[in-house]
VEXDREN-2710 file (C-alpha; in Angstrom, 1 decimal):
% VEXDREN-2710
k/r/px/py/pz
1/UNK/113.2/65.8/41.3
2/UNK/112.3/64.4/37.7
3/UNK/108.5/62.9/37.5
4/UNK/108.1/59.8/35.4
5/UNK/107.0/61.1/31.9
6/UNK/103.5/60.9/30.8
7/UNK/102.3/58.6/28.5
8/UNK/98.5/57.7/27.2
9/UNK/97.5/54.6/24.4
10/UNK/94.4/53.6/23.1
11/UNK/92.9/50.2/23.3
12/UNK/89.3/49.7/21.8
13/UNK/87.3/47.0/24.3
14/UNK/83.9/45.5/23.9
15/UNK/81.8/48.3/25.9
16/UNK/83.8/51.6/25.2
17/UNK/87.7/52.6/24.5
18/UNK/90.5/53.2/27.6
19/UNK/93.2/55.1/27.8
20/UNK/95.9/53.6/29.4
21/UNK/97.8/56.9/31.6
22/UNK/101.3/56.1/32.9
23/UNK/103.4/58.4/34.7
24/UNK/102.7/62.1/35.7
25/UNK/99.8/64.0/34.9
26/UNK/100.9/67.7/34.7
27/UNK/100.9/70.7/32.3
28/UNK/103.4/68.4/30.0
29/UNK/100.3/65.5/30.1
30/UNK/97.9/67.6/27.8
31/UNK/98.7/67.3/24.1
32/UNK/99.4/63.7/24.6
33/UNK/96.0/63.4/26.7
34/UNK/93.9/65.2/24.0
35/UNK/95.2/62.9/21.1
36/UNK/94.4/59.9/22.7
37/UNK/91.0/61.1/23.5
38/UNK/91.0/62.3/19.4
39/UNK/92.2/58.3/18.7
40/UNK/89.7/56.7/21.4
41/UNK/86.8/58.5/19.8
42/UNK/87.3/58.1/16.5
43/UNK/84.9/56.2/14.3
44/UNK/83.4/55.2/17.7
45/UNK/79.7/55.5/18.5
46/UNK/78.6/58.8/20.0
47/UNK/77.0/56.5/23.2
48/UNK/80.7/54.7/23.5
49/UNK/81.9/55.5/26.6
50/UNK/85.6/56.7/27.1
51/UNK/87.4/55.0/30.3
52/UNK/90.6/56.7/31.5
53/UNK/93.0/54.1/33.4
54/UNK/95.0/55.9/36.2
55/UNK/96.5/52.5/37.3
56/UNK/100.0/53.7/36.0
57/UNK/99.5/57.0/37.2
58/UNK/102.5/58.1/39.6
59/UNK/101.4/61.7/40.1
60/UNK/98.9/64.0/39.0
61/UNK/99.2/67.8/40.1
62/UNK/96.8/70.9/40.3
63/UNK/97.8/71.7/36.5
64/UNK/97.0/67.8/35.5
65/UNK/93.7/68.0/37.5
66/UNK/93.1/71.1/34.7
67/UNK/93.9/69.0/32.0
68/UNK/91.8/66.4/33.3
69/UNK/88.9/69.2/33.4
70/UNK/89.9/70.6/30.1
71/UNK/89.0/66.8/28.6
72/UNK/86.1/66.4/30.3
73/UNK/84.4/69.2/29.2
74/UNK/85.5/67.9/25.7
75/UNK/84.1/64.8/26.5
76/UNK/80.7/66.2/27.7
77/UNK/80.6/68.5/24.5
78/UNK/80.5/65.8/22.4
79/UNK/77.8/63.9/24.6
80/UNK/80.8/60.8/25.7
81/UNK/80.6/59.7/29.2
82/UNK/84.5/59.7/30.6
83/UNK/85.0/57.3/33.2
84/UNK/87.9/56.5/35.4
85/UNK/89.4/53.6/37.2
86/UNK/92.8/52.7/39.2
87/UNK/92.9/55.5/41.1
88/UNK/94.4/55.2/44.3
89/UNK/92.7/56.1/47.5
90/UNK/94.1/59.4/47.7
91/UNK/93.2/60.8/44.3
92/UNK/89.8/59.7/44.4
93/UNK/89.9/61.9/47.4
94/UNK/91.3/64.3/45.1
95/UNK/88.8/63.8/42.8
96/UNK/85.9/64.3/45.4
97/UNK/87.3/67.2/46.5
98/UNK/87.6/69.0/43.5
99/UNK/84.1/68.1/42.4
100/UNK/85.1/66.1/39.5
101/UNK/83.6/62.7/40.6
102/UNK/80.2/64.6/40.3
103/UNK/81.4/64.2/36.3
104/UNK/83.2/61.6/35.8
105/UNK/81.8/58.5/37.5
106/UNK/84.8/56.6/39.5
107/UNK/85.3/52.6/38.9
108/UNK/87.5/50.2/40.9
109/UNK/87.6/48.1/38.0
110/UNK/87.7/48.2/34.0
111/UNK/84.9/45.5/33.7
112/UNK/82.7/47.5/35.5
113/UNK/83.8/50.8/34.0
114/UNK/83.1/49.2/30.2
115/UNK/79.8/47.7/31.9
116/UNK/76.7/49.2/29.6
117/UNK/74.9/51.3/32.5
END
C-alpha cells in the first residue's frame, strides 16, 4: 500500500526556522529532509534553533527514525538545537524509546518550541 509522499518547506519565524514535514518519513524522506535543514539554516544565526513540525506527518518508519538521527547529528555538529512538535502520542513514544527525546527536546506546540529557552 502506497504512503503519502514526503514533503518538507521552510518557514523562517521570530525565535528559530520550522520545517513543515507532511507525509511519510522513510528512506525516500532524506534528500528532501537534508535540504530543508540546508535552507532553514542558512544565513541564520548559529544560536537559531531549527523546529521540525511532524503535525502532517502520516508515518515515519525505522529507516525515517535514521534519517531523523542522521539530521540530528547534523544539527548538533553545527551547534543548532533541533526541536520537534505535532507528534502524535505514539511517536513521542517512539521517540522515547529510541532515545531520541534525550536530543531533541519534544514540544506540544510551535510557540513554545520557537520560545528562547
Amino acid at each position: 500500500m502506497p504512503g503519502t509522499p514526503f514533503s518538507a518547506t521552510v518557514r523562517h519565524e521570530d525565535g528559530g526556522s520550522v520545517i513543515d514535514l507532511v507525509g511519510d518519513i522513510d528512506r525516500n524522506a532524506g534528500d528532501g529532509l537534508t535540504a530543508a535543514y540546508q535552507e532553514a539554516t542558512l544565513g541564520r544565526d548559529q544560536g537559531s534553533p531549527v523546529v521540525l513540525s511532524f503535525r502532517d506527518v502520516d508515518y515515519i518508519n525505522s529507516t525515517g527514525i535514521a534519517v531523523i538521527v542522521t539530521l540530528l547529528a547534523k544539527a548538533r555538529a553545527d551547534g543548532r538545537s533541533l526541536r520537534a512538535w505535532g507528534l502524535s502520542p505514539h511517536y513521542q513514544e517512539i521517540f522515547q524509546i529510541t532515545r531520541l527525546a534525550d536530543f531533541m527536546t519534544l514540544f506540544e506546540t510551535e510557540p513554545q518550541a520557537l520560545a528562547v529557552s
